[in-house]
VMD Tcl script that draws the C-alpha trace (Angstrom):
set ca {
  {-96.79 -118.72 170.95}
  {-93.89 -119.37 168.50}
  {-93.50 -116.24 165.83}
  {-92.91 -118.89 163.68}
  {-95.92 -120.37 163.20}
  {-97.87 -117.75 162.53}
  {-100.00 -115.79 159.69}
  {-99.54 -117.47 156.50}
  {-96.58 -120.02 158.02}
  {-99.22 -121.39 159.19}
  {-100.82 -121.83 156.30}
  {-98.16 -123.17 154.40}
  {-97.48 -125.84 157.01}
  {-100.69 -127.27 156.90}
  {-100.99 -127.35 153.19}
  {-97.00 -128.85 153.04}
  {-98.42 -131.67 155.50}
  {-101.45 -132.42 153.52}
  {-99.63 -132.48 150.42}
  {-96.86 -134.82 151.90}
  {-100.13 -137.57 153.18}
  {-101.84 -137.26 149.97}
  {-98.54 -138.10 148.02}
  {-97.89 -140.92 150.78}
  {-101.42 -142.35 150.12}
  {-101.38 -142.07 146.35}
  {-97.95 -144.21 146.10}
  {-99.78 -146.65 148.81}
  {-102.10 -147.05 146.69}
  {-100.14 -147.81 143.41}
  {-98.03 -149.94 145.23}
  {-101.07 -151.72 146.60}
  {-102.33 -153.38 143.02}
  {-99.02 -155.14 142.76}
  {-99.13 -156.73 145.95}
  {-99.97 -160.46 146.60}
  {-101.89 -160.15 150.03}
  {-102.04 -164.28 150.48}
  {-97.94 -163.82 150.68}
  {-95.86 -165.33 153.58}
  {-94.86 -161.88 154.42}
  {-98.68 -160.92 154.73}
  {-99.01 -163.16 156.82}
  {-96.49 -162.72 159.13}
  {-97.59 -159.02 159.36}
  {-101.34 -160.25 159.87}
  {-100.31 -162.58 163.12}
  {-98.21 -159.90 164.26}
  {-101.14 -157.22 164.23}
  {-103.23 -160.18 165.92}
  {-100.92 -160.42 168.83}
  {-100.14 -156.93 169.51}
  {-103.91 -156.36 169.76}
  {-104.16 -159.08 171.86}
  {-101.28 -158.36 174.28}
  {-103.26 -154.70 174.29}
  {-106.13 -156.12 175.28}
  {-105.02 -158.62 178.36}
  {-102.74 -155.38 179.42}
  {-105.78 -153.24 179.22}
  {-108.12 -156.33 181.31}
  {-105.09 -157.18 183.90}
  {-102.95 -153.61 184.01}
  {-105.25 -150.91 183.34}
  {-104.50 -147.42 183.47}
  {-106.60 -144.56 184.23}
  {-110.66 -144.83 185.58}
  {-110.61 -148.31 184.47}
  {-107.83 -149.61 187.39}
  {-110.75 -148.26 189.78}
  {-112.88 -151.70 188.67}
  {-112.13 -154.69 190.42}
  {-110.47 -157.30 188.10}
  {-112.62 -160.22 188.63}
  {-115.68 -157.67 187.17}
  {-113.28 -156.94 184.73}
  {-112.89 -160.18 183.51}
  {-116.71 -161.19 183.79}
  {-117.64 -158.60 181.34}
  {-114.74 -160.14 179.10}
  {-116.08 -163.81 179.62}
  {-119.54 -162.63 178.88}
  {-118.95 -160.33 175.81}
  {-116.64 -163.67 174.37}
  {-119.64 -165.78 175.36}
  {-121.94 -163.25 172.88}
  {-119.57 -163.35 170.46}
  {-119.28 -166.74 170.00}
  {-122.95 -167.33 170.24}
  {-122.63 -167.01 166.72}
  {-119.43 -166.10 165.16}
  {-119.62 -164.29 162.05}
  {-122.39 -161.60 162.99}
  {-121.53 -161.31 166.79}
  {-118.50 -158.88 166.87}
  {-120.39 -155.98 167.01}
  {-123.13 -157.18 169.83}
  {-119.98 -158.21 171.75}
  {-118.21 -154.88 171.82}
  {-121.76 -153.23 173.07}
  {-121.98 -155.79 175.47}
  {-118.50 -155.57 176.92}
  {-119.20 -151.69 177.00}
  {-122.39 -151.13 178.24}
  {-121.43 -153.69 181.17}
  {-118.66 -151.51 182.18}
  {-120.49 -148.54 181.50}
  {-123.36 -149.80 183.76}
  {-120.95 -150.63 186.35}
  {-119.53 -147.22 186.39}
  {-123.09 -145.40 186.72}
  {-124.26 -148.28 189.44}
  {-121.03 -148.00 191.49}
}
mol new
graphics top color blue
foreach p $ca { graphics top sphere $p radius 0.5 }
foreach p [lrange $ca 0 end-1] q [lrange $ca 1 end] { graphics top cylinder $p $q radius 0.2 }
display resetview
C-alpha cells in the first residue's frame, strides 16, 4: 500500500474531499435560485439527457455487455415491447410497474433458463 496514504493522511484526504463536495453543492445551490429552468439552454440540456439515455438504452437492448449478451435479442426486445406496453397502459402512474416488469421478465428468464 502507498506510505502515503496512510494514518492521519488518510484522514485528511477524506475530510479535504468532503469539504471540496460540500462547497461544490452549496454554490450549486446558490446558483440554482437564479436560474430560469424554462430557458432555451434548459432545454437543450434536457433533450440532450433524453437522448443519451436513450442511445444507453437501445445499446444496452441491441449490444449488451456482460450476462445480459447471453439472452437472445428477440427475448430481449419482448420484455422491452411488453414493459412499454405497461407503461403506456396508463402513462403518468406506469413508470414504476414498467421497470418491475421489464426486470422481473429478465430476471425470470435468467432463473428459468
Amino acid at each position: 500500500m502507498n506510505s502515503t496514504l496512510q494514518g492521519w493522511n488518510l484522514w485528511i484526504a477524506l475530510a479535504g474531499a468532503t469539504i471540496g463536495t460540500y462547497i461544490c453543492r452549496a454554490v450549486g445551490v446558490l446558483v440554482a435560485k437564479k436560474i430560469n429552468q424554462e430557458s432555451e439552454i434548459f432545454r437543450y440540456l434536457t433533450a440532450v439527457t433524453y437522448a443519451m439515455v436513450a442511445a444507453l438504452v437501445v445499446r444496452m437492448i441491441l449490444m449488451p455487455i456482460g450476462l445480459l449478451s447471453t439472452v437472445p435479442v428477440w427475448i430481449r426486445l419482448l420484455i422491452c415491447i411488453l414493459s412499454i406496453g405497461v407503461m403506456l397502459s396508463k402513462p403518468t402512474y406506469r413508470l414504476v410497474p414498467a421497470l418491475l416488469t421489464g426486470t422481473l421478465l429478465i430476471l425470470a428468464y435468467g432463473i428459468i433458463r
